[in-house]
FIMI-689157 format. One record per residue: residue in one letter; residue number from 1; x negated, z, y of N, C-alpha, C in turn. Coordinates in Angstrom, 3 decimals. Each point is the difference from the previous one (the first is absolute). Example, Ala and Ser with C-alpha at 12.3 -4.5 7.8 and 13.67 -1.06 7.14 Angstrom:
<sites>
SITE  type  seq       n.x       n.z       n.y      ca.x      ca.z      ca.y       c.x       c.z       c.y
SITE     a    1   -13.190     7.800    -5.690     0.890     0.000     1.190    -0.900     0.000     1.200
SITE     s    2     0.350    -0.720     1.050    -0.820     0.060     1.190     0.770     0.730     1.090
</sites>
This chain:
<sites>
SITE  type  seq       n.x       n.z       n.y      ca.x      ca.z      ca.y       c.x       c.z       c.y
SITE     x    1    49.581     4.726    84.915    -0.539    -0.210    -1.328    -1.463    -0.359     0.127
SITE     x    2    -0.663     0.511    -0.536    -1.569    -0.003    -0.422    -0.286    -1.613    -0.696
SITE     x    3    -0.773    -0.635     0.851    -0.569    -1.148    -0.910    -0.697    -0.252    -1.075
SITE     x    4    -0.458     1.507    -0.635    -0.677    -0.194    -0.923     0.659     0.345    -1.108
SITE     x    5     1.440     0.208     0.008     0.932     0.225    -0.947     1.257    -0.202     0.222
SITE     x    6     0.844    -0.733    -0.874     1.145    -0.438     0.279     1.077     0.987    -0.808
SITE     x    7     1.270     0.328     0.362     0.685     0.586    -0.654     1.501    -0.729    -0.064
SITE     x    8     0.192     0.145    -1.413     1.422    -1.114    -0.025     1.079     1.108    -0.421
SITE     x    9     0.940     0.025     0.306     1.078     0.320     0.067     1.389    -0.595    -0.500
SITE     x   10     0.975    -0.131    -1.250     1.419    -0.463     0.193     0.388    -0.634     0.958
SITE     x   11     0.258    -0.920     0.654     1.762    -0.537     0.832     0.808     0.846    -0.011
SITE     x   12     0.810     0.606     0.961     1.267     0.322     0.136     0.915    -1.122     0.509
SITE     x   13     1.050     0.163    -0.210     1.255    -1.132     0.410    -0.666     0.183     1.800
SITE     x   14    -0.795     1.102     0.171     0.230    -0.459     1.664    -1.454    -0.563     0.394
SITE     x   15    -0.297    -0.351    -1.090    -1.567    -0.663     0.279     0.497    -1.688    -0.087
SITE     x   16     1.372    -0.388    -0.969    -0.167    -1.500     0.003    -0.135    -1.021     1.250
SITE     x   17     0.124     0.224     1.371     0.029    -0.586     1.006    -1.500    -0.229     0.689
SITE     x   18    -0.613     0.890    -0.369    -1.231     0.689     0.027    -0.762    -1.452    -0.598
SITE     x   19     0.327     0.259    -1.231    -0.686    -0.642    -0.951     0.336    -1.586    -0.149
SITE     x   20     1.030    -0.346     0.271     0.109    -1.342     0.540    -0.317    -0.916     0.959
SITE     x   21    -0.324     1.075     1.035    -0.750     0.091     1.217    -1.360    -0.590    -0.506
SITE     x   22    -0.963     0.823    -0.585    -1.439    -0.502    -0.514     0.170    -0.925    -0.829
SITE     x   23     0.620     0.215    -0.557     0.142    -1.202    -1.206     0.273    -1.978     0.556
SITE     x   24     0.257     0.149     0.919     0.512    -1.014     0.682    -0.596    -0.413     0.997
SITE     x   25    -0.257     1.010     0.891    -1.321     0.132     0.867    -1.268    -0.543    -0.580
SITE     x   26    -0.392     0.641    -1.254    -1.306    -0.386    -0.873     0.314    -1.296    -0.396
SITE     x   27     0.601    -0.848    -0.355     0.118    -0.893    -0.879     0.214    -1.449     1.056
SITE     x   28     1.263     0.449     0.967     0.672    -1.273     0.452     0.261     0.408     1.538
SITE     x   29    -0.577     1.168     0.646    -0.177    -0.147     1.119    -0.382    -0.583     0.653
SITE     x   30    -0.014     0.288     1.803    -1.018    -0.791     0.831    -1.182     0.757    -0.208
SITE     x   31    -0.236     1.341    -0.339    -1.197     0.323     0.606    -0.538     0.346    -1.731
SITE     x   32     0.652    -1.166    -0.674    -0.810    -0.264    -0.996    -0.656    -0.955    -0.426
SITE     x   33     0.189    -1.104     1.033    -0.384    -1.658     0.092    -1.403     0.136     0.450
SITE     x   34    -0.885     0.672     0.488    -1.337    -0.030    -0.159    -0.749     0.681    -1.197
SITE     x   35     0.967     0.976    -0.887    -0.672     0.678    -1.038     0.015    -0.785    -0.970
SITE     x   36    -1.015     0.276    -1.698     0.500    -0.902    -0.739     0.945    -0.045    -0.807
SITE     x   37     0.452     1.614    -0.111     1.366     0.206    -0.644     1.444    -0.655     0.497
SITE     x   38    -0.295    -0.871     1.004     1.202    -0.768    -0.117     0.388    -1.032    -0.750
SITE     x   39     1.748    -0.305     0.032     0.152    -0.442    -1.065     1.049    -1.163     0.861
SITE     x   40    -0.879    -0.139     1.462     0.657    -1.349     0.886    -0.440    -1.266    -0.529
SITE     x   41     0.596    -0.950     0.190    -0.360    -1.068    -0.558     0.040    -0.325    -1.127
SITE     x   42     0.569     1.361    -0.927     0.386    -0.294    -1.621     1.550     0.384    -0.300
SITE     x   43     0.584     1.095     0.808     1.052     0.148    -0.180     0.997     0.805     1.628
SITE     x   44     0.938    -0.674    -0.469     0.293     0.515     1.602     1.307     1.318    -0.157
SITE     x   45     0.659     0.209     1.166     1.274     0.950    -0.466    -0.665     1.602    -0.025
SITE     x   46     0.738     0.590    -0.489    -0.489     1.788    -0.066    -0.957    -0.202    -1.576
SITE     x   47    -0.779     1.175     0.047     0.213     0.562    -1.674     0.166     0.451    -0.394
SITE     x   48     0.740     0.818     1.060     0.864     0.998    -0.844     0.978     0.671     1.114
SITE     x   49     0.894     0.797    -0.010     1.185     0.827     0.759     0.007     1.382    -0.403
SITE     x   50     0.629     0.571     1.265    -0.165     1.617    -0.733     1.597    -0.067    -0.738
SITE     x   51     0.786    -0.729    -0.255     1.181    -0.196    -1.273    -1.459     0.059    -1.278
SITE     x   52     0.056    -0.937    -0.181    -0.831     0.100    -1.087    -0.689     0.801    -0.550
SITE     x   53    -1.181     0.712     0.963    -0.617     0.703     0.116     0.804     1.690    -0.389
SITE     x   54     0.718     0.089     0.645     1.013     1.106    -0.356     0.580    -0.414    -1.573
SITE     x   55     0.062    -0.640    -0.200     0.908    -0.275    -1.169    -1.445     0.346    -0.695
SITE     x   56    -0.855    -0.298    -0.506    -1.432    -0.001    -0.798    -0.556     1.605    -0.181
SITE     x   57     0.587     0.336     1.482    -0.606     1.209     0.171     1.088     1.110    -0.922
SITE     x   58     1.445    -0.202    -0.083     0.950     0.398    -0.374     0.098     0.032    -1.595
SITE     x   59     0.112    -1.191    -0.220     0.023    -0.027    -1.603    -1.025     0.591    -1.202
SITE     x   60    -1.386     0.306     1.002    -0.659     0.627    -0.617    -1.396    -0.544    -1.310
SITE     x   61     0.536    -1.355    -0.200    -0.849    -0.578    -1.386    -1.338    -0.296     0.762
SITE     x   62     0.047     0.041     1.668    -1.635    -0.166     0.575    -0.181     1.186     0.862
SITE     x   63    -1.218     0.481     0.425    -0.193     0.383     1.088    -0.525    -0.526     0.659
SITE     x   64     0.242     0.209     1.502    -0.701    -0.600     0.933    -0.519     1.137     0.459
SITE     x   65    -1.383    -0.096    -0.452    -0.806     1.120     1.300    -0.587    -0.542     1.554
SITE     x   66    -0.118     1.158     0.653    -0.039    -0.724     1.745    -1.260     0.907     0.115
SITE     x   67    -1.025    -0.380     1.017    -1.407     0.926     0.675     0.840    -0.077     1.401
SITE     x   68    -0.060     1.231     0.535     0.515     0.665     1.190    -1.400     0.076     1.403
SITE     x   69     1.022    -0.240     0.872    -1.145     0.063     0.970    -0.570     1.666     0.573
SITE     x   70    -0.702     0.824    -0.425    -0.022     0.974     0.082     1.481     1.039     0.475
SITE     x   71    -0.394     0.580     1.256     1.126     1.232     0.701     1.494    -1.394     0.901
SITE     x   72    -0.600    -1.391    -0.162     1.138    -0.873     0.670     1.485    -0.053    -1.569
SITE     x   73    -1.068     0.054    -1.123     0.865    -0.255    -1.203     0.906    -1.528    -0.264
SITE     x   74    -0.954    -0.742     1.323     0.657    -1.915    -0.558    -0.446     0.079    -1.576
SITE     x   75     0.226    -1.178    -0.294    -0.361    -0.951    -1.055    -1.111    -0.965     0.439
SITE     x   76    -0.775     0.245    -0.435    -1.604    -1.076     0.472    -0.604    -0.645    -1.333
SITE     x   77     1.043     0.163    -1.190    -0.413    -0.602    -1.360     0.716     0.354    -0.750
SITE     x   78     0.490    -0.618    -1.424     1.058    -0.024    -0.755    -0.589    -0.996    -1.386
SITE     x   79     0.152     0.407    -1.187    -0.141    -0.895    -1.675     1.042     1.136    -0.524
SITE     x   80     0.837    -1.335    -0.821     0.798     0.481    -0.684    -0.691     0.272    -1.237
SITE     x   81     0.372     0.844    -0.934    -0.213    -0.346    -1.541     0.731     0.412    -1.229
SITE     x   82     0.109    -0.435    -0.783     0.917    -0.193    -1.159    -0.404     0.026    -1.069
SITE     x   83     0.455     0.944    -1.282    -0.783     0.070    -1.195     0.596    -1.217    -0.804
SITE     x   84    -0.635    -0.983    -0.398     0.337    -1.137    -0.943     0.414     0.824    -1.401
SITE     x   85    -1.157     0.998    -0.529    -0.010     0.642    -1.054    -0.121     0.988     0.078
SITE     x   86    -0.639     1.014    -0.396    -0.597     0.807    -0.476    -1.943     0.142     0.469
SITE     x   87    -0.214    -1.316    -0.286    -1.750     0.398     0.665     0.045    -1.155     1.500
SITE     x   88     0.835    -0.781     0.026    -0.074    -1.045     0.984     0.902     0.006     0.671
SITE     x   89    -0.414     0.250     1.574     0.894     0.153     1.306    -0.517    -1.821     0.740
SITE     x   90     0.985    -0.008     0.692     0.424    -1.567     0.777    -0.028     0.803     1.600
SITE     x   91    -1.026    -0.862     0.785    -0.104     0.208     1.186     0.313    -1.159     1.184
SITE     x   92     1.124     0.342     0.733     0.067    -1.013     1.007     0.371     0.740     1.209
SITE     x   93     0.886    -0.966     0.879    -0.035     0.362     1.333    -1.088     0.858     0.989
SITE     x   94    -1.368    -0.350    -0.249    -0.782     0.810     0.197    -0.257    -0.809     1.564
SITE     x   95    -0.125     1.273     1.077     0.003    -0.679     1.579    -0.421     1.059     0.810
SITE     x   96    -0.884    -0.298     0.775    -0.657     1.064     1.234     0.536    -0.607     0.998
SITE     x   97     0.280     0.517     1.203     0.667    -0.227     1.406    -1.661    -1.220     0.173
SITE     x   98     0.537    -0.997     0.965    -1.423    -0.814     0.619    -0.133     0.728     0.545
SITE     x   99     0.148     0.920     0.955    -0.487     0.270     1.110    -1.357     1.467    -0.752
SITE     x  100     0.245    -0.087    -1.706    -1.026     1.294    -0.638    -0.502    -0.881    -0.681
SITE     x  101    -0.231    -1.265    -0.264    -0.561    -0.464    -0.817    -1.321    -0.258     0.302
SITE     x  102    -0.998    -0.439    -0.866    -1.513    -0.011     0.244    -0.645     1.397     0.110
SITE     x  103     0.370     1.222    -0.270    -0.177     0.793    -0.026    -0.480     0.747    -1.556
SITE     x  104     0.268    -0.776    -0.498    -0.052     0.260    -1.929     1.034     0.708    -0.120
SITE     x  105     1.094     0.359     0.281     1.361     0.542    -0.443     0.428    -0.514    -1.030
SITE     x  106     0.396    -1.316    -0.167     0.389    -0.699    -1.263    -0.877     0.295    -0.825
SITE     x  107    -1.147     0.040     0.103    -0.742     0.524    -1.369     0.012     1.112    -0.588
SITE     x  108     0.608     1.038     1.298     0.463     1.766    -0.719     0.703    -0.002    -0.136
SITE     x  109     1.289    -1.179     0.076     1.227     0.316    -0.130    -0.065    -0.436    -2.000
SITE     x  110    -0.551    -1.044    -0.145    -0.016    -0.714    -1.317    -0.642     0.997    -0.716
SITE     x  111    -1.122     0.721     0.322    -0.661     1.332    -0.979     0.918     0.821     0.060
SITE     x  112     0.696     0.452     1.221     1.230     1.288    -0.651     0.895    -0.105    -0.751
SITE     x  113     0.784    -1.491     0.163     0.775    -0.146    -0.828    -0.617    -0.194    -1.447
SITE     x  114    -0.783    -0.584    -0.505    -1.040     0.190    -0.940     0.094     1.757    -0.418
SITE     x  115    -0.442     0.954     0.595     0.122     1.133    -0.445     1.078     0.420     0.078
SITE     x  116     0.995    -0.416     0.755     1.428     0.477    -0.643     0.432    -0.602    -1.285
SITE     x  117     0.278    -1.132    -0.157    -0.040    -0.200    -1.403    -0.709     0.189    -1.085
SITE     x  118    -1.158     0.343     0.066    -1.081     0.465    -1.119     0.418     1.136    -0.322
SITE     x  119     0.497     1.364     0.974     0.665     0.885     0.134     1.047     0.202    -1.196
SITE     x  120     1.038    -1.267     0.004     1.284    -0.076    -0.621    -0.538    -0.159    -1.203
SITE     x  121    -1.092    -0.954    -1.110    -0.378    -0.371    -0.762    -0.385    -0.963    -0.078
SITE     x  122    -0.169    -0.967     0.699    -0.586    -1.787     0.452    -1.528     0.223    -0.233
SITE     x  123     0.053    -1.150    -0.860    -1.430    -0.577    -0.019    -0.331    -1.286     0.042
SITE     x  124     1.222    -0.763     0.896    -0.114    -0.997     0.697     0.616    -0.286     1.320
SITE     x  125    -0.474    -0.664     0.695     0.996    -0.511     1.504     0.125    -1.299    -0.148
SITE     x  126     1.324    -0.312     0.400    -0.361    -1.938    -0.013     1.174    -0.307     1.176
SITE     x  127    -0.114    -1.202     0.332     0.566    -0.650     1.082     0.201    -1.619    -0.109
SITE     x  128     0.321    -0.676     1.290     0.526    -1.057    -0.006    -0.815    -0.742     1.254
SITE     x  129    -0.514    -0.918     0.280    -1.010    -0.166     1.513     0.858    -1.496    -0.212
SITE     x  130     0.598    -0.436     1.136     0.252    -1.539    -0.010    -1.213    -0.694    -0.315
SITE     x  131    -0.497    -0.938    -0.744    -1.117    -0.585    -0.362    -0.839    -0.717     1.068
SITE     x  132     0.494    -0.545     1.178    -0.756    -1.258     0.935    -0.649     1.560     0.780
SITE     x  133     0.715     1.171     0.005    -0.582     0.903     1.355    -1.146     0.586    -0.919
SITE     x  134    -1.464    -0.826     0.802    -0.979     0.380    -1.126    -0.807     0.801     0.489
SITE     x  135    -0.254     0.718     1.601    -0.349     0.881     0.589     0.642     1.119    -0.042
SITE     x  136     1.616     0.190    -0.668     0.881     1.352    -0.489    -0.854    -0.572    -1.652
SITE     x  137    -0.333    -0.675    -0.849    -0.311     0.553    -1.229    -1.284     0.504    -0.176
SITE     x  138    -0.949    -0.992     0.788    -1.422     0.669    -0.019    -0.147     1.572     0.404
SITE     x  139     1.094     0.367     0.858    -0.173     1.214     0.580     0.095     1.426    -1.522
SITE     x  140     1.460    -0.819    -0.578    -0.026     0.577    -1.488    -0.894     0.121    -0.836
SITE     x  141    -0.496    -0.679     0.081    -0.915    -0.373    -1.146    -1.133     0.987     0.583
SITE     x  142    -0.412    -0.133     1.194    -1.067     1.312     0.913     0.127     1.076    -0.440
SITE     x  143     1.564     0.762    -0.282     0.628     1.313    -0.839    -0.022    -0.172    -1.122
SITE     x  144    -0.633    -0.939    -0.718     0.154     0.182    -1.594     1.186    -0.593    -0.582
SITE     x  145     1.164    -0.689     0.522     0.778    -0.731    -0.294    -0.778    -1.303    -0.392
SITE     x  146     0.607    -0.332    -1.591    -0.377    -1.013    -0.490     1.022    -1.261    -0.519
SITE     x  147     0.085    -1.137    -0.152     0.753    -1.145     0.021     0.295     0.083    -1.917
SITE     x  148     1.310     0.255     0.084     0.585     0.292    -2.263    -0.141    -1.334    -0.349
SITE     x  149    -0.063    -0.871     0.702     0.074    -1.913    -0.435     1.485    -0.435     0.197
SITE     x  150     0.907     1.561     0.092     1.392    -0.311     0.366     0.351    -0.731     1.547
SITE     x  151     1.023    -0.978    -0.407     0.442    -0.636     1.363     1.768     0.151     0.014
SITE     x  152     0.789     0.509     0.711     1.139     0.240     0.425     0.531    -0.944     1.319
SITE     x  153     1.082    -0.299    -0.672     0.869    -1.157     1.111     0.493     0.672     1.052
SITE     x  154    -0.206    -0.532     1.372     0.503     0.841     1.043     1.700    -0.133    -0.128
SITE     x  155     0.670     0.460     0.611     1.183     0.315    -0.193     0.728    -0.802     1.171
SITE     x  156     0.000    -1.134     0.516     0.467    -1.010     0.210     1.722    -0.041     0.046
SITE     x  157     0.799    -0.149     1.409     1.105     0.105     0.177     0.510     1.499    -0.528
SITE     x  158    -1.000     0.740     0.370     0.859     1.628     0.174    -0.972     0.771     1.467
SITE     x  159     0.812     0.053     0.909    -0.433    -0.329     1.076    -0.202     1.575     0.424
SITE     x  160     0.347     1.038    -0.690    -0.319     1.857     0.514    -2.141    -0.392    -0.235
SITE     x  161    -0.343    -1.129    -0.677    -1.245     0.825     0.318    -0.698    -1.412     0.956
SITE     x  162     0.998    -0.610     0.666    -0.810    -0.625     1.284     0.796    -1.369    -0.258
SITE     x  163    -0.540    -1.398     0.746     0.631    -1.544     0.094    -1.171    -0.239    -0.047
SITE     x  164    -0.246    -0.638    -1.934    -1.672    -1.003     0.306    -0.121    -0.983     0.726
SITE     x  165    -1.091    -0.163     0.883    -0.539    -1.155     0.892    -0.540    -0.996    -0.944
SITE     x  166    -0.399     0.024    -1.145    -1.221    -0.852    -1.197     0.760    -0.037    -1.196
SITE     x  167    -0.395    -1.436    -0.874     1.051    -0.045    -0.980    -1.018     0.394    -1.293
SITE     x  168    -1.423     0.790    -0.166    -1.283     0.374    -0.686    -0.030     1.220    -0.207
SITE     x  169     0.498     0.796     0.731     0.358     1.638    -0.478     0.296     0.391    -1.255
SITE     x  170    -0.757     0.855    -0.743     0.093     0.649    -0.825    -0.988     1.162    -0.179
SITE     x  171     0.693     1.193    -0.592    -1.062     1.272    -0.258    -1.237     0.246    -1.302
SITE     x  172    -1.040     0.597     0.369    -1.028     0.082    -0.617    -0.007     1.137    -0.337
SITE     x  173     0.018     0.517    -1.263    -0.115     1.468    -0.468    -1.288     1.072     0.260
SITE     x  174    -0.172     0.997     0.175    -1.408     0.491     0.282     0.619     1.411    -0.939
SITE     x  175    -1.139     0.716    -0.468     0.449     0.963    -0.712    -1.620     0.843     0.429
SITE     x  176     0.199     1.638    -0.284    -1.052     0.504     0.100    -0.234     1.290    -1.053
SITE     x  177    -1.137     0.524    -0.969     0.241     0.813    -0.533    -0.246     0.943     0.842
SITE     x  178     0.479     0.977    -0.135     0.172     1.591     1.094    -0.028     1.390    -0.633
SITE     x  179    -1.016    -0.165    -1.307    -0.048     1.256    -0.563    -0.426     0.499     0.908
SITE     x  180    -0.309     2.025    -0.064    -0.611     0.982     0.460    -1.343    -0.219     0.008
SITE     x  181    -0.599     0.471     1.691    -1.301    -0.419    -0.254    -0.958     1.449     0.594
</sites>
């Protein structure tokens, strides 16, 4: 795959292992404890499984798109997204392998998915950033993700999206407009 363009692609049921792989790797790995996308020291456990992951991928109400490693065809990046409405898609699970990160990938991965949903009819993106990780929001905010004034309670004793370490957790809304440009 060409660095100067990212291409996203569907999940197949045989990508969820794949994708749990980065997803977990990115977030709560070891060789994610020097990046800042980790999420050690705030929450521990997986964040996700390829059960899950398969199941998400299955039912259909999200997609998870994946960026492929050129002619190898890994998974080296993955954002799910979900139409809330009609003009507003919901973006999460968004994760580059550490071992591709610093590379600006996450930033082509967040513009493609951006043009895939603009694609569908979206003329918004929005998301969820745990609030204390303020080097993952500034980074948002770098893409044009902006703070709605909305604050969302983390989800506390449901343990598929990790075991909080901190009893201060809660999510910060970011939203972005994404008309055609």
């Amino acid at each position: 795959m060409s660095m100067h363009e990212v291409f996203l692609e569907a999940a197949t049921l045989q990508d969820a292992g794949e994708v749990s792989r980065v997803v977990n790797t990115a977030y709560r790995g070891e060789d994610s404890a020097a990046g800042w996308t980790s999420e050690i020291g705030i929450l521990s456990g997986p964040r996700s499984d390829t059960a899950a992951i398969e199941q998400l991928i299955a039912t259909g109400t999200a997609t998870v798109l994946v960026a492929r490693n050129g002619d190898a065809r890994s998974v080296i990046g993955c954002i799910c997204v979900e139409a809330l409405d009609a003009a507003t898609w919901y973006f999460s699970m968004i994760a580059i392998d550490p071992k591709r990160q610093a590379q600006g990938l996450g930033k082509k991965v967040v513009a493609a998915a951006e043009t895939y949903v603009r694609a569908r009819g979206a003329t918004r993106a929005r998301m969820t950033v745990i609030q204390i990780r303020r080097a993952l929001v500034d980074w948002y905010q770098r893409q044009g993700y902006r703070p709605t004034g909305e604050i969302e309670p983390f989800p506390y004793g449901d343990d598929s999206v990790g075991v909080p370490l901190r009893a201060d957790l809660n999510f910060l809304v970011l939203e972005k407009v994404i008309t055609a440009s």
